[in-house]
Phi, psi and omega in degrees: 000325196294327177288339194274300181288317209260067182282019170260339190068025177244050154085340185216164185254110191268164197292330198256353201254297172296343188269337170266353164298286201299343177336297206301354170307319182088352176291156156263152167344328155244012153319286207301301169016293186297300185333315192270324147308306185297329192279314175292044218287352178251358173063032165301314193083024199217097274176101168273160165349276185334289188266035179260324175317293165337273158011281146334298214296295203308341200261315194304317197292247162024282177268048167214000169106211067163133204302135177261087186217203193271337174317302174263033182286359153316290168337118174295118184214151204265189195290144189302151181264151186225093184278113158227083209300333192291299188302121167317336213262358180276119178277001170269109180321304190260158173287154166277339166297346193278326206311141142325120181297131177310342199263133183243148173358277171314333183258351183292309185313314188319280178325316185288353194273304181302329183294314185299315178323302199272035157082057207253114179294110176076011196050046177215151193208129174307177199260317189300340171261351160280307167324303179272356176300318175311290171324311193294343195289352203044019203272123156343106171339322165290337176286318206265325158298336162291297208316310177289350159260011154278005180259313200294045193329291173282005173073004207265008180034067200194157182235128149288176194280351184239349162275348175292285170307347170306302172312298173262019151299285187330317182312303197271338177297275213343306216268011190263019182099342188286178162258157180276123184279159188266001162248160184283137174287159183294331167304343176277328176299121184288183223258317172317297181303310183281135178218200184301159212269346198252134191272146170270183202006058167285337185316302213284024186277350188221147004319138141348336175281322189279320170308314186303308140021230165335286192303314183307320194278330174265025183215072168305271200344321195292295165315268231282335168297329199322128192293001168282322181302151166241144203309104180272117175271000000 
């Protein structure tokens, strides 16, 4: 991976060369964000051989479920994935644009009757009007805050009819016991949603200090879930 970022060859990685490599991860902006404190370990904004390796491990923990800190760089997890069709190193057979959607017919009908059910302005529907359909699922308040932010897909903090349904497939895997993964897989990214791989202004999301940032203010829903607020019927 590493020649594919350093294209100077001197050996080290600058923060705008790695946020659009790891962009291709599929994590979100604030995964990478942490990823990118633990890997930086001098706050430089710099990455050598070592912690771009570091780096790596944590985007593998990370899309295998698993806490992203030094802890589990231990952990056997198999190599992180990178969709990029430019690259040789992509293990994933079909483009995602091709994958089939995770949300099937039947239950999409379900989901839209709910979606309709809560008044939705402009065919959008707010994180306060989603918030107690959630809240009803009785699901941990940190699950439920992933959930909205992999469903809330453009980050605009608000659910469309097929980020809605997003949700509430995550919900009922949750409450079957599955785990909530922490990037959406692509087969889960509605059909509406995908688009060509390259993001426009993906550079400036990482460091972290700006990211984490930028992500808390375009993810209300993670604060509206927070389990102190009280639920306005």
């Amino acid at each position: 991976f590493l020649p594919q970022v350093d294209s100077t060859n001197a050996g080290r990685v600058l923060a705008s060369d790695a946020a659009v490599f790891l962009k291709k991860s599929g994590l979100t902006d604030l995964v990478l964000g942490k990823i990118w404190d633990l890997a930086d370990t001098d706050g430089k904004g710099i990455l050598n051989k070592q912690e771009f390796f570091v780096a790596l491990r944590l985007v593998a923990c990370a899309q295998n479920g698993l806490d992203v800190s030094l802890s589990s760089l231990n952990l056997p997890v198999p190599p992180p994935r990178f969709t990029d069709t430019s690259s040789p190193l992509l293990l994933s057979g079909t483009p995602s644009s091709d994958l089939p959607w995770a949300v099937k017919l039947e239950d999409k009908v379900k989901y839209d009757a709910i979606f309709d059910s809560l008044n939705p302005v402009n065919g959008l529907l707010s994180g306060d009007k989603v918030k107690p359909v959630l809240l009803n699922s009785k699901l941990p308040v940190d699950i439920l805050g992933r959930v909205w932010e992999l469903s809330d897909i453009d980050h605009d903090g608000m659910l469309d009819r097929d980020e809605f349904a997003v949700a509430m497939f995550l919900v009922y895997c949750a409450l079957e016991k599955e785990p909530v993964p922490m990037s959406l897989p692509a087969a889960l990214v509605p059909p509406s949603k995908r688009k060509p791989l390259s993001v426009p202004g993906a550079m400036p999301l990482i460091p972290s200090s700006i990211s984490t940032k930028e992500s808390h203010q375009s993810l209300p829903p993670v604060g509206i879930l927070a389990a102190k607020t009280p639920v306005t019927q």
